[in-house]
Phi, psi and omega in degrees: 000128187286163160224130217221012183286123154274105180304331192258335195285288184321311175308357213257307195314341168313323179250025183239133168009271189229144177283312180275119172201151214255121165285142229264311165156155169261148161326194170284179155291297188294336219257318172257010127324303205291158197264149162256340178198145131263143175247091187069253189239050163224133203267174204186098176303177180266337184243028160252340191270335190264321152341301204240031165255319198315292179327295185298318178279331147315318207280325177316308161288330147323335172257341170279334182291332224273295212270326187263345192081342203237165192273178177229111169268145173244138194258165174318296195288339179285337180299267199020268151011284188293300181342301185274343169299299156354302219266333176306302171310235241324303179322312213259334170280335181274349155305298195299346183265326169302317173319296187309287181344294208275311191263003140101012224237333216197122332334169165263177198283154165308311183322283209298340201279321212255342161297307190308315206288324146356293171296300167345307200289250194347336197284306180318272194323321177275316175309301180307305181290024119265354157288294177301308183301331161289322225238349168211082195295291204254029176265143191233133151313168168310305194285337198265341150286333170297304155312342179240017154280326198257346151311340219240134173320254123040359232292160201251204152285114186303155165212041185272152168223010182240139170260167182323299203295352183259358168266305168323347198263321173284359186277285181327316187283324200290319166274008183254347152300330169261017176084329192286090182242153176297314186289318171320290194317326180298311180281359168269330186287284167015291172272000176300302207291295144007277213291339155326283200283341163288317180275334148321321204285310183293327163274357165357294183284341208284142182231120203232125228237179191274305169319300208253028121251020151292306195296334169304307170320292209278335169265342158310331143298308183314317159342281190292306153310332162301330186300285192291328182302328198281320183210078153359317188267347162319315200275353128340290163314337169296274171304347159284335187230040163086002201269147167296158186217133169263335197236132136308118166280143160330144163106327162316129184222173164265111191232112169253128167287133158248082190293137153243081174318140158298125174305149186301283184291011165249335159334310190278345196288318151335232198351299197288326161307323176311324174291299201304324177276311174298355145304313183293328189273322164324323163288335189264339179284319160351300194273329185274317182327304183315297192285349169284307159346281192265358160279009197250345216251134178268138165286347200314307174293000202273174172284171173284324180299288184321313168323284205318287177307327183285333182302309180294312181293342180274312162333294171317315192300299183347294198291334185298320174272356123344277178324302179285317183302305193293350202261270160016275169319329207261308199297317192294312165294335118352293174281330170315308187319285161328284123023258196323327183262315117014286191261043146258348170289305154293347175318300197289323152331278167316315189289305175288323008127284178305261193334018160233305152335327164305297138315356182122334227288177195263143194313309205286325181284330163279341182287304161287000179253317189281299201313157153221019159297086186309327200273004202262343187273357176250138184282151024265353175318319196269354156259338187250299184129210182255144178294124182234142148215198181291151177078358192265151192249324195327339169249162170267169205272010191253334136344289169333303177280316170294327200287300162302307148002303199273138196270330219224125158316114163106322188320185187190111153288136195298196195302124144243137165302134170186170201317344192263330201133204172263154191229160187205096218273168214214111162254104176302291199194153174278130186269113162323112165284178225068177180293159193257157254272172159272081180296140176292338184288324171295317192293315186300340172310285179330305159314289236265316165291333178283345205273325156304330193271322173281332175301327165307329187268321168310307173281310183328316157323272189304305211299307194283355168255003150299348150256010162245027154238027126291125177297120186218114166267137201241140197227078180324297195299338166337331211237351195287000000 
């Protein structure tokens, strides 16, 4: 029995946004009969071939516009590329399909068949509930106004004109325009699920021993320390965006903030003077640049009309940069203004705030009654504070300078200022340099990405030598 599934091509469709996007175009019919490669005994047309070469170079341009901003034009050797990419994946999905045939995978177990069509279901249901919430925030059914009419003291007049099933019909059409259809959802989770139990299967054997995730362990610390000893202040920027950490550099200390936030609406109102003056100092350098830009030019040769016209144009800048240093002058004082009433509101606040900090009193109950830094309610901030050393940029700088500032464990900073309000530092604790402790909770991390990593090479493994034992024919002129 011929089979024509492409397996890797449905994972890619699996990963992409959206599904309906227009194929670059098919042959003739007779002309994309024809075969480009057998695989044992299944064949793979010139217009499946051309197809999912087509696919791949959408979705390859979708993704570069999406994530880069930029197109991808395609030259004669990049088709090409794709051409032999196209036909390698098709090769290699119709091996992965025998396969599933042969270990007995495909069908799937009733159990697993009823899960997909499950997901399949959920998928449908959510997709619809977000189509109606985009595309009909406030449309209510026949059925679904009658239930909140008869609830209601009062009941109005009905006016819904749509009933459930003609809003499901119109939901159902609005997904099947985009490809989100229930036979998608299946046949991808479908091959999701394949491709599980397959790589479970290849991986079976694989064993990742205590040793070799000591040793892992121990060159990721080396790794880092070379890294953070060099440049110190990485490693925050590390830990802000989550990354596992084995090693501490020298220099690290624990500084916890107690923030007395700027009121919302003078904040926004702050931030909007703020857009309003950079713009504004942009036109005045814009107008200055121009006009240095064109007195640098010799005049000497112009005509009296041309004079004339240069003249009227330095003029013209002349007013413009005028406008703006006063647009400049007016916004700046404003915003100074602003500023000013922002933190006189809050000063006393801040101010009663210090004055218990000072006497002692303890930091973490004041941080709960005054703070309003949210990154302060959470660990590891909430026990250690946030990582400060010499050179970090991660703060603003007058944070930044206070922070270092303070000599002694236990110390308390005056009021400092910055763009949030007033803040009230902490030097919590010096952070122990060096590797971090060897946890079972690390080890079982570790264990676990290497072990993923070896299941990966196992099947990547099996995959390519079940296609370099299949019989597989290529029919070059075919492709021409």
């Amino acid at each position: 029995m011929k089979k024509r599934i492409a397996l890797i091509a449905m994972l890619l469709v699996a990963a992409l946004t959206l599904s309906g996007c227009n194929l670059i175009g098919y042959d003739a019919e007779l002309d994309g009969a024809q075969v480009v490669a057998k695989v044992n005994d299944t064949e793979i047309t010139k217009a499946e071939w051309l197809a999912y070469r087509d696919y791949i170079i959408e979705y390859e341009q979708q993704y570069m516009l999406q994530y880069y901003g930029m197109s991808m034009p395609m030259d004669e050797s990049m088709v090409a590329s794709y051409n032999e990419l196209a036909l390698e994946q098709l090769i290699e999905s119709s091996v992965i399909e025998a396969k599933l045939d042969e270990l007995g995978m495909d069908p799937l177990s009733e159990e697993k068949a009823a899960e997909v069509d499950a997901y399949a279901a959920d998928m449908v249901d959510l997709y619809k509930m977000l189509i109606r919430f985009q595309n009909y925030p406030e449309l209510e059914t026949v059925e679904e106004e009658a239930e909140r009419l008869a609830a209601e003291e009062n009941p109005g007049e009905p006016v819904a004109t749509v009933t459930d099933a003609e809003l499901d019909a119109m939901l159902n059409e609005e997904l099947a325009a985009i490809g989100y259809t229930y036979d998608y959802f299946a046949e991808t989770q479908k091959v999701s699920v394949q491709q599980d139990m397959l790589r479970e299967h290849t991986g079976k054997d694989v064993v990742v021993t205590d040793e070799q995730v000591k040793a892992e362990f121990d060159s990721l610390v080396a790794t880092q320390k070379e890294t953070y000893d060099a440049t110190p202040a990485s490693y925050a920027y590390a830990e802000q965006n989550g990354l596992d950490l084995y090693y501490i550099p020298e220099g690290y200390r624990g500084v916890k903030n107690l923030l007395v936030m700027i009121d919302s609406e003078k904040q926004t109102e702050i931030n909007n003077l703020q857009t309003e003056l950079n713009t504004a100092n942009n036109t005045l350098n814009s107008g200055n640049a121009q006009i240095e830009e064109m007195k640098s030019e010799d005049t000497a040769e112009l005509d009296a009309e041309a004079k004339a016209a240069y003249d009227e144009q330095i003029a013209a800048l002349e007013a413009q940069v005028a406008a703006a240093q006063a647009t400049v002058e007016e916004t700046q004082a404003k915003l100074d203004a602003a500023k000013k009433a922002a933190f006189a509101e809050i000063k006393p606040v801040a101010e009663e705030a210090l004055a218990k900090a000072i006497i002692g009193e303890d930091f973490d109950a004041l941080i709960e009654t005054y703070g309003e830094d949210t990154g302060m309610m959470a660990e590891p901030a909430k026990t250690r504070g946030y990582l400060v050393c010499e050179g970090l940029s991660l703060y603003e700088q007058n944070f930044q300078d206070a922070a270092m500032a303070l000599k002694n464990v236990g110390d308390v900073s005056d009021l400092v200022e910055t763009a949030y309000g007033y803040h009230i530092l902490q030097y919590t604790c010096d952070i122990e340099a060096g590797e971090v402790e060897y946890t079972d909770e690390i080890k079982e991390a570790i264990h676990a990405e290497m072990l993923s990593a070896a299941q990966d090479a196992a099947y990547d493994a099996a995959v390519t030598q079940w296609v370099s034992e299949a019989k597989v024919e290529t029919f070059p002129k075919v492709m021409e």
